[in-house]
N, C-alpha and C positions, 0 to 999 in steps of 0.2 A: 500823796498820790491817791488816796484811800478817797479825799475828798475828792479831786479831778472826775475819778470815776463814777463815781456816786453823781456829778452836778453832768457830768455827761449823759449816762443814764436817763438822769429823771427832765432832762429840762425838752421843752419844746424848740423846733426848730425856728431857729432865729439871723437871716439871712436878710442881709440890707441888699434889697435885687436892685440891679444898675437900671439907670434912671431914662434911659435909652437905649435904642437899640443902634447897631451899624445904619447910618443913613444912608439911605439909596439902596440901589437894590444890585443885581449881577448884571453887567454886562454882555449883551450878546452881540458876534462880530454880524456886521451887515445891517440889515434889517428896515435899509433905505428903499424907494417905491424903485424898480428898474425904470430905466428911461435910455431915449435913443440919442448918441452925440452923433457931429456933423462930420467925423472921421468915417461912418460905417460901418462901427463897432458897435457895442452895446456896454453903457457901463452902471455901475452902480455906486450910491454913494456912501463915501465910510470916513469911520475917523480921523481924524487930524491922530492919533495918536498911535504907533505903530503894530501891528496885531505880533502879543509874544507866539517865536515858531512853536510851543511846548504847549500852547491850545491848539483846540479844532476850529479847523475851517473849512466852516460849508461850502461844498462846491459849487450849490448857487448861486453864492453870494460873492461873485465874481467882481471886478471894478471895471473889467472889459474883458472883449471875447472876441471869436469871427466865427464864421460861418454860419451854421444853422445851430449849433448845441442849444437846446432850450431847457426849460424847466420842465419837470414831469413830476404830479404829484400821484399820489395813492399808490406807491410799488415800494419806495421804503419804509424800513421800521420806524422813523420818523417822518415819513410824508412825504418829504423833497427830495429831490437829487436833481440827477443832469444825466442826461441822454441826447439821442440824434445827433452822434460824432459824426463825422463824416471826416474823411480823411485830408489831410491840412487844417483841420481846425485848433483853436487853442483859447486857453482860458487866463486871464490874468487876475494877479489877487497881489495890491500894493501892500508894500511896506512893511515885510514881514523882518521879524528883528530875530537875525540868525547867531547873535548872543558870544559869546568867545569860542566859536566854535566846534562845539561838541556835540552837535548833532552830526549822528550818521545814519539816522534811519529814516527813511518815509516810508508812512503807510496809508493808505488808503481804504476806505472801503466803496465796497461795487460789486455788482452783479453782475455776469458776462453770461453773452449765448457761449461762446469764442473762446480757444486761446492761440496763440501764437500774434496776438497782433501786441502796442506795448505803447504807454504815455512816459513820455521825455518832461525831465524837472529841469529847467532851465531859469536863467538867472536875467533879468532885466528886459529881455526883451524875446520874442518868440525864436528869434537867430543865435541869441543868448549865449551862456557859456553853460555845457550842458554837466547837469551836478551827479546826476540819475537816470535811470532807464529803468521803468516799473515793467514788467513783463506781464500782462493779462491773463489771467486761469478763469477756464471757464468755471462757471460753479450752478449749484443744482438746477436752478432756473432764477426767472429774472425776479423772484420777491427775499431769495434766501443771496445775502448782504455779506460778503465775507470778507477780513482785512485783509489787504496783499500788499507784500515789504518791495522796497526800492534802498538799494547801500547808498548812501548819496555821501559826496567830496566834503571836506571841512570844510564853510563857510565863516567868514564872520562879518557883524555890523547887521546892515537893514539894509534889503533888496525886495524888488518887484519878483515874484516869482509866476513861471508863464508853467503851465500843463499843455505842452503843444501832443497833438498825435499824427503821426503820419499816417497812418491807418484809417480809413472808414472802420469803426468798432461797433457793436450790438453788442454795447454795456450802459451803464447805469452806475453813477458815479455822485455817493453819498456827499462826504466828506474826507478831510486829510489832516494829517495830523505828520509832523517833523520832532523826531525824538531821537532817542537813542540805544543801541542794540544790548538788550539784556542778559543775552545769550552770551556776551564775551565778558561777562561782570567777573573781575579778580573777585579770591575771599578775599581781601585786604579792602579794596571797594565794597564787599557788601558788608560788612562788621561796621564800615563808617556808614553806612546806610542803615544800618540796624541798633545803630548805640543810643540813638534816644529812646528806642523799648527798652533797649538791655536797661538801660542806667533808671527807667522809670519803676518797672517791679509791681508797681501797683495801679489798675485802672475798673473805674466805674461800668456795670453795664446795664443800661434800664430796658430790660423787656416789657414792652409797650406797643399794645393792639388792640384791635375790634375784640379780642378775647379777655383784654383787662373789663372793657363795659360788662361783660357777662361774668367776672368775678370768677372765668375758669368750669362754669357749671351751667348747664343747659337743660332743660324739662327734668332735673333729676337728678340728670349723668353729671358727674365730675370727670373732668378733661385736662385741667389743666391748660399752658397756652395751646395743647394740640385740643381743645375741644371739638372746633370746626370738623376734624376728621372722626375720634374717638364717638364723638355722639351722633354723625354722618348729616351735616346741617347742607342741607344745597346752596349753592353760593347763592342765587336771589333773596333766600331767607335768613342764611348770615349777613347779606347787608342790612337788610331790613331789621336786622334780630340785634346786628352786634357795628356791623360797619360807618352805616350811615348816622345812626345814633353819637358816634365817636367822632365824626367826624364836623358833624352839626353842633356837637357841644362844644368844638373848640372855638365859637364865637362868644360863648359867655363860659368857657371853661377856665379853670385856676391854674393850668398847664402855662407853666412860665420858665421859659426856656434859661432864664439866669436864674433863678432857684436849685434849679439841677444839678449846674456846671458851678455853682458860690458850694453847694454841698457836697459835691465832689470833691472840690478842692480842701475844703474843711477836713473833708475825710482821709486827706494825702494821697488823694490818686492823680496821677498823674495825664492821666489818659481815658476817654471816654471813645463805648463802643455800643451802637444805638440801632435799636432794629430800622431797618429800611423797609425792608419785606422778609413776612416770616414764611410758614410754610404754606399757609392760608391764604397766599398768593398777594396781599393787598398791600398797596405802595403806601406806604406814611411819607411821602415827598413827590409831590408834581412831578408825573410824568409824560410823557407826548409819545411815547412810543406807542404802536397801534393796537397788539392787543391788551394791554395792561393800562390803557387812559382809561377814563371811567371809573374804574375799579382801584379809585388812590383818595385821599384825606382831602388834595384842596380840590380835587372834580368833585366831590359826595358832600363837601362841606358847603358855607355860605359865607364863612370870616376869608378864604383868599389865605385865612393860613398853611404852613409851613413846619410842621416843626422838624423838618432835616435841616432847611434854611437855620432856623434861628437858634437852634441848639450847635450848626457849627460857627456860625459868628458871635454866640456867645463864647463857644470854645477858645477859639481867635483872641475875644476880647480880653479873656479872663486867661488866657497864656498854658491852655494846657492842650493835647493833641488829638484831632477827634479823626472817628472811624465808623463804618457803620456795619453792620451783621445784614448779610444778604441769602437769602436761602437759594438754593437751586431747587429742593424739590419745592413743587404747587400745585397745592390741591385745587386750585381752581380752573386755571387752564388746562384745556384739553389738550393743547399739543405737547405737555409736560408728563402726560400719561402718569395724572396725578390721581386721587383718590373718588375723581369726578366720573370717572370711568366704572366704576360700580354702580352708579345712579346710570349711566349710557351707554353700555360697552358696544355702541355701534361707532363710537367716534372712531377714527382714526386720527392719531398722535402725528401732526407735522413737527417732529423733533428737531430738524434743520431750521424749522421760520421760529421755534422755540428758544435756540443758541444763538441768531441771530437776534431775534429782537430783545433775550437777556443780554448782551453783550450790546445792544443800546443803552439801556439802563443803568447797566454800567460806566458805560462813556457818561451817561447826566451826573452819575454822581459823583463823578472825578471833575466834570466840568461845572457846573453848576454847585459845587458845594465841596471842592477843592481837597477832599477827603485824606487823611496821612495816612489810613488801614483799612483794608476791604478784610472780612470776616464770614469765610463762606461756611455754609454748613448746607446739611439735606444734600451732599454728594452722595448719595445710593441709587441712583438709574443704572442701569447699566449701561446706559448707550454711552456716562463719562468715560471713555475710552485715556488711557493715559495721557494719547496724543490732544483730544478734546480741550484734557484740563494744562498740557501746556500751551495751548494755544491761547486759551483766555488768559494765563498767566504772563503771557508775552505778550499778549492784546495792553494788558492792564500797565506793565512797566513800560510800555513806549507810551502812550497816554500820560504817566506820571512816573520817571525815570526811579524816582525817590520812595515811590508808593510802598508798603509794605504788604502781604497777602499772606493769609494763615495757609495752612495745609490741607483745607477740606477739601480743595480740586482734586487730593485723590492720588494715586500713584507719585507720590515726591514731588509734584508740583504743590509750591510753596515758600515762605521763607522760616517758618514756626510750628513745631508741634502746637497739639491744641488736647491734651488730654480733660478729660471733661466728669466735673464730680471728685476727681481721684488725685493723690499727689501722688506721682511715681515713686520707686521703693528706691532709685538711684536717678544720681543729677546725672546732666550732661552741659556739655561746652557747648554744644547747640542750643539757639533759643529754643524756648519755650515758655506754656502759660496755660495754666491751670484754671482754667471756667467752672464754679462752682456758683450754688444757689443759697441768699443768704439767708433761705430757712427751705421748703423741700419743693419748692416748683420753682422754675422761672416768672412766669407770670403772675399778676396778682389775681389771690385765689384769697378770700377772705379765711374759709374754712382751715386754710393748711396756717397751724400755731406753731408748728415744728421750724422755731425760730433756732440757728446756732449764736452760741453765750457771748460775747465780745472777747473772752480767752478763749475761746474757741477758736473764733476768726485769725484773732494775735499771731495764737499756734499755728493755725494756717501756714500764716504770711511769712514766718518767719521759715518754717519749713521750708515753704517753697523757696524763699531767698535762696535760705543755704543750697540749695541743688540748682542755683544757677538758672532759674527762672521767675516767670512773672504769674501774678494773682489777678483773676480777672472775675469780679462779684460783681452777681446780678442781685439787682432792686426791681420787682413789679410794682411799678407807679396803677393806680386806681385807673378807671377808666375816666376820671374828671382831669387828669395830669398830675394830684398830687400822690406822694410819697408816701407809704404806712410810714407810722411812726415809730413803727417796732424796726424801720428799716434806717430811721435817720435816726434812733438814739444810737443803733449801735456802729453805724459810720463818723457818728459826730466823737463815740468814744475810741475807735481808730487812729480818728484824725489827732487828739488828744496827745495816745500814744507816740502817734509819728512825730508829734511836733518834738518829744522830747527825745526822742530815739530813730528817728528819721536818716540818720546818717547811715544808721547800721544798717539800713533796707538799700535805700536808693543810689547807684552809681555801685554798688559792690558787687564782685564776683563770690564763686559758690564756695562752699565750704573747702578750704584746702587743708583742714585736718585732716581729711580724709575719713574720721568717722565721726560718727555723732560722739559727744561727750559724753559723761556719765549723767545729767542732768538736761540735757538740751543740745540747739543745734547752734553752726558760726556761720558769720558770713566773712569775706573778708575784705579788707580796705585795703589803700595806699599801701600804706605804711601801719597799719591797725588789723588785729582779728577781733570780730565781737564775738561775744560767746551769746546768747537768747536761752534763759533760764526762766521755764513755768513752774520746773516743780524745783523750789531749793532746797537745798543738799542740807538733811537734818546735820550731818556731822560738819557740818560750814565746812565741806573739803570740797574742792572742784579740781579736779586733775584733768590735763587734757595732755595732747602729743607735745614735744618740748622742741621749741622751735630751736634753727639754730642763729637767729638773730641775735642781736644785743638788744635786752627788753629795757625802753626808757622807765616806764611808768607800767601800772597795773590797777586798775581803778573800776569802781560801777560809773557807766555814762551818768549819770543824772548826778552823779557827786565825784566829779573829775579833781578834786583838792583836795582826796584824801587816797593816799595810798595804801594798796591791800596786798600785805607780804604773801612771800613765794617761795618754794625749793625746788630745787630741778634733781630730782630722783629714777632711776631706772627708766630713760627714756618718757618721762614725763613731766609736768611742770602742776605740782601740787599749790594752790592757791587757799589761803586760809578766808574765809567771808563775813560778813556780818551774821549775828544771830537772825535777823528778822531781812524778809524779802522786800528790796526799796521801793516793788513795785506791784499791785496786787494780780495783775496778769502776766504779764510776763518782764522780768529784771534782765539789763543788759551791761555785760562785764568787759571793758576792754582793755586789748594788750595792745599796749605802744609799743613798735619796733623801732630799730632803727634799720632803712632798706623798705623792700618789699619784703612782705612775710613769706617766711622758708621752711618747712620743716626739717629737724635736725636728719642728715643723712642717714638712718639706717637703710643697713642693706637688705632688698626682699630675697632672702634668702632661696626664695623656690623660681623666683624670676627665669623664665628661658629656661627651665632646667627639665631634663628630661620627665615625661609624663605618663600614667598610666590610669584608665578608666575601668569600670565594668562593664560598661559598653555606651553607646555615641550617639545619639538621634540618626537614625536609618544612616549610621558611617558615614555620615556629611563631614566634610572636613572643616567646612566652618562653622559646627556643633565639637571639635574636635576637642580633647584633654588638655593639650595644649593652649586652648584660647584663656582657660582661668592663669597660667600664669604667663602670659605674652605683656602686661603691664597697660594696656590696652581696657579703659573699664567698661566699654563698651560692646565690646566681641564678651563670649560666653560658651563655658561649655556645657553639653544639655544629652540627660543619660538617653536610652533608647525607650522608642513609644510605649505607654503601658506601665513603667516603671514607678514604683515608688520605695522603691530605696537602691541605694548604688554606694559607689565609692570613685575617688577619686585620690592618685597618689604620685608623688613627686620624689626625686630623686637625687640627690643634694651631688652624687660623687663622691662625697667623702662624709668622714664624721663632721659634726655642726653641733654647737650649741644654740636652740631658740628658746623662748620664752614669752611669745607674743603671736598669737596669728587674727590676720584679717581675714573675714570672709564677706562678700557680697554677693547677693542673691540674685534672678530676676524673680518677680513676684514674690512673693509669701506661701511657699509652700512646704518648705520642710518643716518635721513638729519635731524630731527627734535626730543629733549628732553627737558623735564623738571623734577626737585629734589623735591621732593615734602616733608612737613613733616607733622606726624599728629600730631595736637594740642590738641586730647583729646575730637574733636566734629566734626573734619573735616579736609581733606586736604589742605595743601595752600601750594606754589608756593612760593620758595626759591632761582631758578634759573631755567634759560630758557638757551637753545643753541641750536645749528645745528648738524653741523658732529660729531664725536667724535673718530673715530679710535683709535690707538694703544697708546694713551694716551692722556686721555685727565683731565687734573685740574681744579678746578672750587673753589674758594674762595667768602666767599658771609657774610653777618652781622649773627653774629651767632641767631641760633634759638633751643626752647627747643623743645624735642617729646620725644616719645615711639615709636615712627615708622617711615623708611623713605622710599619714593616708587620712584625708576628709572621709570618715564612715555616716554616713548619711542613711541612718534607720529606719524612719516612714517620712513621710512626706503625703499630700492633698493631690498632688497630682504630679506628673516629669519632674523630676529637680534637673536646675538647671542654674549654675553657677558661675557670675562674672569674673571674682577676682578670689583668686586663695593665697595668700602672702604669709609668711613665715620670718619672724625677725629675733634678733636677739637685743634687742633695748636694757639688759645690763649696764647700770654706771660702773664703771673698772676704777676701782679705787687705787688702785695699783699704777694707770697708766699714765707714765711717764713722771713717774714720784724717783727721787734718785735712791739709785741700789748698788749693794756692794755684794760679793760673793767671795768664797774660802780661797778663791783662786782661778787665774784665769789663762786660757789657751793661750803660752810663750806672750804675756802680759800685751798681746793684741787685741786693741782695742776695737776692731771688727768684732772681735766676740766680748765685747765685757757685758758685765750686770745688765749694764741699762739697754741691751739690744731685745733681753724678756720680756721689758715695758714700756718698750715704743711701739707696739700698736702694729707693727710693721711685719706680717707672716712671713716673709724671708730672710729676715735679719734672724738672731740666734747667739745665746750667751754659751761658751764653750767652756767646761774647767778643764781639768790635765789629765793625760793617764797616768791609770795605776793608781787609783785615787779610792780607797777603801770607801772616802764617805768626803761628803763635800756640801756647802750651802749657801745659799739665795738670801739675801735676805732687803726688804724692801723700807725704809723709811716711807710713812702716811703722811706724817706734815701734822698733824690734828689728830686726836684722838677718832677711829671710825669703828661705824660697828659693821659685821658683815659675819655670813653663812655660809658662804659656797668659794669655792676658790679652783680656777681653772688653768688643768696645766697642757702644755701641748712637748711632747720629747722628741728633739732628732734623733733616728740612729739609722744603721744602714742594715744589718740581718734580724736583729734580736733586738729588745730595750735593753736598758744598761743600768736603769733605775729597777734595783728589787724590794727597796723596800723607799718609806719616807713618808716626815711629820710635819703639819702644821702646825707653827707656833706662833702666838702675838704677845707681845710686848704690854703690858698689863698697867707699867708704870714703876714697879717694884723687880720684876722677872718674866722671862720668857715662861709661857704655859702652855701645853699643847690645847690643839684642837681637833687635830683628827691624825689619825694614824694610817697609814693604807700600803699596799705592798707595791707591783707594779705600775706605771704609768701609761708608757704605750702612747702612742697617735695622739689618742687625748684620755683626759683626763680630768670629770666633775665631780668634785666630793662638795657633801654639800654637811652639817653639820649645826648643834645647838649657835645662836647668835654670840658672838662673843665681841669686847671692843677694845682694841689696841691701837700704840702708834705707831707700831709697826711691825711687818709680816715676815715671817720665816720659814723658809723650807729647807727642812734637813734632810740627807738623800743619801741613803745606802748604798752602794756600787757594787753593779757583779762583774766580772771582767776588769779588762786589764783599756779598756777604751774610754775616755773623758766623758763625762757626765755631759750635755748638752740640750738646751729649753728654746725653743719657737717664743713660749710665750708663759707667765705665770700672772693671772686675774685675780682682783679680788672684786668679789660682788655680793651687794645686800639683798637677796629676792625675797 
């Protein structure tokens, strides 16, 4: 492994680029000269081959028509539409292929003076069978394009479809588009929509711009990819300075769109996400939309290249899923009331012809380059109104039913968090994906060496697994198209990585230990948990939670032919390791189940159980005390503003033995805690610690209470706490080992021995009145060692037990081990270790009422 990494590391990148590209180029529907038939119609000429309903189709590009509707250029975001309704007019457009069905949505876009008047979707013929009835909304004026929904009937196969209007209208009628309503998506529907992110974990991202040529730094000023604004460059002088230069050099530039997408894959990502336009407003892909042509890669260039084109037909070619990063905000348009406006604050921001003509460039990149992931960011305008960002959201899934879209629109429109730089301190069962930089800028910036180390990244990826999300690294390619090489040694040692440990990332859910291990973190499989080990356990010990599977096998992935023994001790499963780590970044250890992996049932003792705080973020009830133990890891409860130390405490009902507590945090803010429990007169101190973040365990000699209080000492800023869980993970050596006793309630075996050691708090071994003294006693099976031994006594005014000794079986004779007087409810004696094959309890009696036991434990703490 030592070598792998070392030849990864040091070797240059060496990628055999495919030897062609996709022949031919995208298909556009229409695009035949109009001309007049001898019917009195007007038709146009189109493919033999049927147009899918799940593209757009220009409403130009009609095959026939009547009346007057003509063509009108210079009013949409792309030039064309149709105008001059008049009422009885109608539009036809062959051979639309309405597929098994499952289209129910039409939408159009258009501009209206008007609303109440409405265009009829009919099938074959203008008389037709009618599918839809679009209802007309006027909107701002006739240049601001806005999409309007029509429900339309199930169809299936290939039909002629007619746009009749009864109505004379004063609208403008772009394009249309037949898909399907996103609005009604089951989560069951969206998880199959979502599982080739989920199952991928890992994806490429190249930030690549007019700000790669400038290497991030301008007259002086370092900027990074925001230089354009940072150093305040005017858009005529950033093209001149940065754009056109970039765009001009892609005719003898080293930018090879299968180098990219062969390293990516090398690197095990599954997934690639590619600026389109950053914030600096400039298109890296042909566009036609009116104010943003000009100002794009193949208008400024001279090669006719593309690299959205051919970076997603490499994708295509080479089998992995490509996406592109789209900014909203733009320093360079004015209607964007972007950073342009300090150089002119006489503009005035058309933000409506703004939404519409982004929401064309949108429509290219879904149409023109078949995109699987739009990736928004520079959502901070304020004008994104919640409603704004679900309407592009619901623009973008009827367009592409399947599409995926992150979360930057804002207000929960979205399918993915997008946390950025940072791993979250707790997973969720929600996607998400971690955007991080593989040294401290996005862009390439010569100057920035602040490279992270390939265990670095490792650590990463595997973190992020475990919490149920994906890793999304950025590479700033040069301004010529190639790669630093500080960026493909340490993707090529990744990919390295994955190839041998790849299972453990891709298609796995998040950690279902539920905490990090004492070494590392899991992810989990099928039928497999892996454990992700950086730093190995000097004592080659690895304990983790103790599933309650039946474990086939136990092994390091990379040497699955040798097996590595195990004990399953006090709710844990101790793993003995090699001296030396298999792996020099990170080693990966898995447990074969048989099933899906389970953990063993302890009960969270604080679960649902009454709750009490110091106080509550402004008495929100969904800040409330009760949110840390609702079992819920998402809800939290969070002390009052201002605060930095509090408490929180739970309330069992009765006495309890624990010996284990969970706690998860949000953020990282408390530096100082203690577990406190009450004893019936007073609190005592169980366990002291520092930090606690997104997981933290805490194992301690067990103790009884009725209550236990999280004292939370300082903290950095609110503490605010998801989950506080309480357990007793004692192995009971005792339970259900066979027992005999001095005698039993009128020889009823509803009460005999073994009802102490079945486990079962209503059950109860009974002896006889009148019984001066009487005793328990438990056959072990095997020699055991153990410290503490737990009794529980029925009785109905007073205990009956006044005095009584533990003894074990040594081999030679009974010896004692601990002496104690009353029992009572319960009863934890705890004691020097001693080891026998079997346990005894000798029991003094006061009264004249039969001695009587719930339960008698034995445990190792």
């Amino acid at each position: 492994m030592l070598m792998r990494a070392a030849r990864s590391l040091g070797r240059k990148l060496c990628i055999v680029a495919i030897s062609c590209l996709m022949a031919g180029s995208l298909v556009l529907y229409g695009g035949a000269p109009l001309h007049a038939n001898s019917g009195g119609t007007q038709s146009q000429g189109t493919a033999n081959a049927a147009v899918p309903a799940a593209r757009i189709v220009q409403a130009h590009e009609w095959s026939a028509k009547s009346g007057g509707v003509s063509v009108e250029n210079g009013v949409a975001p792309d030039d064309t539409s149709v105008a001059n309704i008049a009422s009885g007019d109608w539009l036809k457009y062959e051979d639309i292929d309405f597929g098994d069905g499952s289209y129910d949505t039409f939408m159009a876009t258009l501009s209206s003076d008007e609303s109440g008047k409405s265009m009829e979707i009919r099938l074959d013929s203008q008389t037709g069978t009618l599918i839809g009835t679009l209802q007309i909304q006027q909107t701002t004026n006739r240049s601001i394009f806005k999409e309007q929904y029509a429900a339309i009937s199930s169809v299936v196969g290939v039909h002629d479809v007619y746009l009749v209007f009864p109505d004379a209208v004063a609208a403008s009628v772009n394009w249309f588009v037949l898909g399907q309503d996103s609005t009604s998506e089951t989560e069951q529907e969206k998880r199959a929509r979502m599982q080739w992110f989920k199952d991928a974990r890992f994806g490429n991202f190249p930030v690549w711009g007019p700000y790669s040529v400038l290497g991030s730094e301008y007259n002086g000023i370092r900027g990074g990819e925001w230089i354009m604004n940072i150093a305040k460059i005017p858009k005529a002088e950033y093209i001149e300075a940065a754009a056109r230069p970039l765009s001009e050099g892609l005719n003898a530039s080293t930018f090879d769109a299968a180098d990219w997408v062969s390293l990516a894959k090398q690197a095990g990502q599954k997934y690639m996400v590619v600026t389109s336009k950053f914030h600096d407003g400039f298109s890296m892909f042909e566009t036609n939309v009116t104010d943003f042509k000009g100002y794009d890669i193949v208008s400024l260039g001279q090669s006719g290249r593309d690299p959205i084109q051919e970076l997603a037909e490499e994708s295509r070619q080479q089998g992995i899923k490509f996406g592109v990063y789209y900014s909203i905000l733009d320093w360079a348009n004015p209607n964007a009331d972007g950073f342009v406006h300090d150089t002119d604050p006489t503009l005035t921001p058309n933000r409506a012809l703004y939404i519409t003509q982004m929401k064309e460039q949108l429509r290219e990149l879904i149409e023109n380059y078949d995109v699987d992931l739009i990736w928004f960011d520079g959502g901070w305008y304020s004008w994104l109104s919640p409603e704004i960002g679900a309407d592009i959201y619901r623009y973008l899934r009827t367009l592409k039913h399947d599409i995926i879209v992150n979360n930057r629109l804002g207000h929960g429109n979205g399918d993915y968090g997008t946390p950025e730089q940072n791993i979250p301190t707790v997973g969720s069962s929600n996607p998400w994906e971690t955007c991080m930089t593989i040294n401290g800028v996005w862009g390439y910036a010569p100057y920035d060496t602040n490279w992270k180390t390939p265990q670095e990244l490792m650590v990463n990826l595997t973190n992020i697994a475990s919490k149920g999300g994906n890793f999304l690294l950025s590479v700033g390619p040069k301004g010529d198209g190639t790669i630093p090489q500080e960026s493909i040694d340490r993707l090529l040692a990744m990919g390295d990585w994955l190839e041998e440990y790849g299972d453990s990332i891709y298609s796995t859910d998040k950690n279902m230990l539920l905490e990090d291990t004492e070494a590392g973190t899991s992810t989990t499989g099928t039928d497999k948990v892996y454990v992700h080990l950086a730093n190995w356990p000097a004592n080659q010990q690895l304990a983790i939670p103790q599933l309650s599977n039946t474990i086939n096998d136990i092994y390091l992935m990379n040497d699955p032919g040798t097996t590595l023994s195990y004990r399953n001790e006090n709710g844990r499963t101790i793993i003995t390791l090699p001296a030396v780590a298999p792996d020099p970044y990170v080693s990966v250890v898995v447990i074969d189940v048989v099933g899906e992996p389970m953990l063993y049932p302890y009960e969270n003792l604080a679960q649902n159980k009454p709750t009490n705080a110091s106080s509550t973020w402004y008495n929100s009830p969904e800040y409330s005390a009760a949110k840390a133990v609702d079992g819920n890891p998402e809800t939290r409860w969070a002390s009052g503003p201002n605060t930095t130390s509090a408490w929180l405490e739970v309330d069992f009902g009765s006495q309890v033995v624990f010996n284990k507590v969970k706690i998860s945090e949000f953020s990282q803010r408390v530096t100082a805690y203690t577990i406190q429990y009450w004893n019936g007169s007073a609190w005592l101190d169980v366990h002291t610690g520092t930090t606690i973040g997104s997981s933290k365990v805490a194992e301690f000699d067990p103790v009884v209470g009725s209550k236990a209080r999280l004292n939370l000492l300082s903290a950095t800023d609110v503490p605010s706490i998801y989950e506080f869980g309480l357990y007793n993970t004692l192995t009971d050596h005792a339970r259900s080992k066979p027992a005999a006793a001095s005698a039993t309630w009128y020889d009823n075996p509803t009460y005999g021995a073994d009802k102490a050691v079945d486990g079962d708090p209503a059950t109860r071994w009974g002896g006889v009145n009148n019984s001066a003294a009487a005793w328990l006693e438990v056959d072990l099976g095997e020699a055991v060692t153990f410290n503490h031994v737990e009794i529980r006594e029925f009785y109905t005014s007073a205990p009956r037990i006044s005095g009584f000794t533990v003894q074990y079986w040594d081999g030679n004779g009974w010896e004692d081990a601990y002496t104690g007087t009353t029992i009572g409810t319960v009863k934890l004696a705890k004691f020097d270790s001693v080891t026998g094959s079997k346990v005894r309890l000798n029991m003094t009696i006061s009264g004249s009422d039969a001695p009587t036991l719930y339960s008698f434990s034995v445990y190792n703490a």
